[in-house]
Structures are given as C-alpha cells and as structure tokens.
C-alpha positions in Angstrom: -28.7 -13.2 -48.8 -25.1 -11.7 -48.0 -23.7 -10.5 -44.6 -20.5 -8.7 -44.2 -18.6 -8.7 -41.1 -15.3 -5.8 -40.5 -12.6 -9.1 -40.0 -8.8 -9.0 -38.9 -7.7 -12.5 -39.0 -11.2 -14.3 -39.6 -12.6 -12.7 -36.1 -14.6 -9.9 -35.6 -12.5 -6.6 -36.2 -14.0 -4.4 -33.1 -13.5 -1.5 -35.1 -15.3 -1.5 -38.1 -14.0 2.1 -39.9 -10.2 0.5 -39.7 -11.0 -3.1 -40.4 -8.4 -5.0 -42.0 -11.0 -6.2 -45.0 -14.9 -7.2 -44.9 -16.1 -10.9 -44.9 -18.9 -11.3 -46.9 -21.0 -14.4 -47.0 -23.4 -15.6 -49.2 -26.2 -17.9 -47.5 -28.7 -19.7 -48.9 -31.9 -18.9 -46.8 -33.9 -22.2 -47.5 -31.0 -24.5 -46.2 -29.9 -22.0 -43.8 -26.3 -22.6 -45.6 -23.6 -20.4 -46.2 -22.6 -21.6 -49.7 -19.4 -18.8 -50.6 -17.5 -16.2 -49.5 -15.2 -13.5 -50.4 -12.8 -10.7 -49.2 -13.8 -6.9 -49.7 -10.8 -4.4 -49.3 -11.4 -2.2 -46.5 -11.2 1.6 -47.6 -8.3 3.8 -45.9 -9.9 6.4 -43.5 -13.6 6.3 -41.4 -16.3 3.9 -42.3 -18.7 6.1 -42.5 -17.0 8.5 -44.5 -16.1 6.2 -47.4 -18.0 4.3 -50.3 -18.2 1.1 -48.1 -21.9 0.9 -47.8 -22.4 1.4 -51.5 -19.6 -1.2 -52.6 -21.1 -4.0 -50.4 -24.9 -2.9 -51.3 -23.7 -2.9 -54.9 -22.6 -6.8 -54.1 -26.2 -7.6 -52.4 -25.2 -7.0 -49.1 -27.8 -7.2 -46.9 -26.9 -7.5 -43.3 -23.5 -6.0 -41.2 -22.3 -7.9 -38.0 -20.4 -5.7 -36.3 -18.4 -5.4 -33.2 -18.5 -1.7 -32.1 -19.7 0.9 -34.6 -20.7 4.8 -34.5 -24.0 6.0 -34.9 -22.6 7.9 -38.3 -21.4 4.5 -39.7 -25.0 3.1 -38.8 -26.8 5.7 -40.4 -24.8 5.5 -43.7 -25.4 1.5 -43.8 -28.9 2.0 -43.2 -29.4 4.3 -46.0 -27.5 2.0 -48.1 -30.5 -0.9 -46.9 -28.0 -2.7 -44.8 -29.3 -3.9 -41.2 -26.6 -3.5 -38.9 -26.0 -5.8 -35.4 -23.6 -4.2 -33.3 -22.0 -6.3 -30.3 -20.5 -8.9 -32.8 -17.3 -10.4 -31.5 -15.2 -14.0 -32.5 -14.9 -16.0 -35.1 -16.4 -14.8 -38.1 -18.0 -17.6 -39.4 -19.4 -18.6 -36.3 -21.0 -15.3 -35.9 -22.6 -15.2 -39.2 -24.2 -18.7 -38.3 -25.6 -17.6 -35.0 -27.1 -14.4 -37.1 -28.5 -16.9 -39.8 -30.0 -19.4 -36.8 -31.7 -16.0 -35.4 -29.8 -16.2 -32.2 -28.1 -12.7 -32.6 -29.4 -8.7 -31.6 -28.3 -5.4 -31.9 -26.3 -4.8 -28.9 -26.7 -0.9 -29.7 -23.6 0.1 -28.5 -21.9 2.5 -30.0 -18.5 3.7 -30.9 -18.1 7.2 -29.0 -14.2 7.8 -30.6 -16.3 9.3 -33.3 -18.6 11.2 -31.8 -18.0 13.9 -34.3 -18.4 11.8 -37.3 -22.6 12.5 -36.3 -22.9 15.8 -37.3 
C-alpha cells in the first residue's frame, strides 16, 4: 500500500494545493512496515485543479494524510480511489505510522480559502 502526505520539510504541509512536494510511502501491510519512500513534485497552482490525483493513483497511491484540504481537492482524490484523512499535522513519518497502526480519522475539516474551487 502507498500513502502520500502534502510535506514542507518532512512535516505535514497544512495546505495541501501549495505543498512543497508529496511524501509517498510504501508499507508493507503484513509487517505493518514502511519499507521506501519517495518525493513527488508538487504541481504549480490548486490541488484540485491539477493532475495530482492521477500522478499519485498512477504510482498506487492509495491513501492521502492531509492537514487542511477543500472539499473540491477531496472530491478529485476520491474519484481518483484515494481515501483522504484530513486533520494531519507533524512529522510525516510519524503520521503515516499512526495511520498504518489505525490510530488516525478524518478530522473533516475543510479548507474554506477555496470555497469556489466546489463549483
């Protein structure tokens, strides 16, 4: 399985359309090990305008840990089969091991900036 998280200096980018890059991990789910990981570019302009969703599902990217997201960035993972957990925040690796240990939820908020971006 492989999660991405929006980073800015291996933590949590809180603002996932203007991330610096995307962390993405690949964990094995029987040892409950992340065994890689690698850098994705982050696209100039709005998350959920751009090919993001299709670049990381084209890598076998399954889940997004997030810190705040819009509902049109959400929407555009989704429909790429990406599961999306909003609320994220920290150290990135850290984050993807509470996700993998179950401990982590969809906060469910939602990036307002961007209201527009829902239309």
């Amino acid at each position: 399985m492989k999660i991405a998280l929006p980073s800015r200096n291996n933590n949590i980018d809180d603002h996932f359309g203007h991330c610096e890059y995307f962390t993405v991990f690949t964990v094995d789910t029987k040892t409950k090990k992340i065994v890689s990981s690698e850098t994705v570019p982050s696209p100039v302009g709005c998350g959920c305008k751009s090919n993001i969703a299709t670049t990381l599902a084209d890598i076998g990217v399954k889940v997004m840990l997030a810190g705040n997201m819009g509902e049109g960035a959400v929407r555009v993972l989704n429909n790429a089969e990406i599961e999306v957990l909003r609320g994220c925040s920290g150290d990135i690796k850290t984050v993807a091991l509470k996700r993998i240990e179950g401990s982590l939820v969809d906060s469910g908020d939602s990036c307002h900036e961007h209201e527009c971006h829902n239309e």
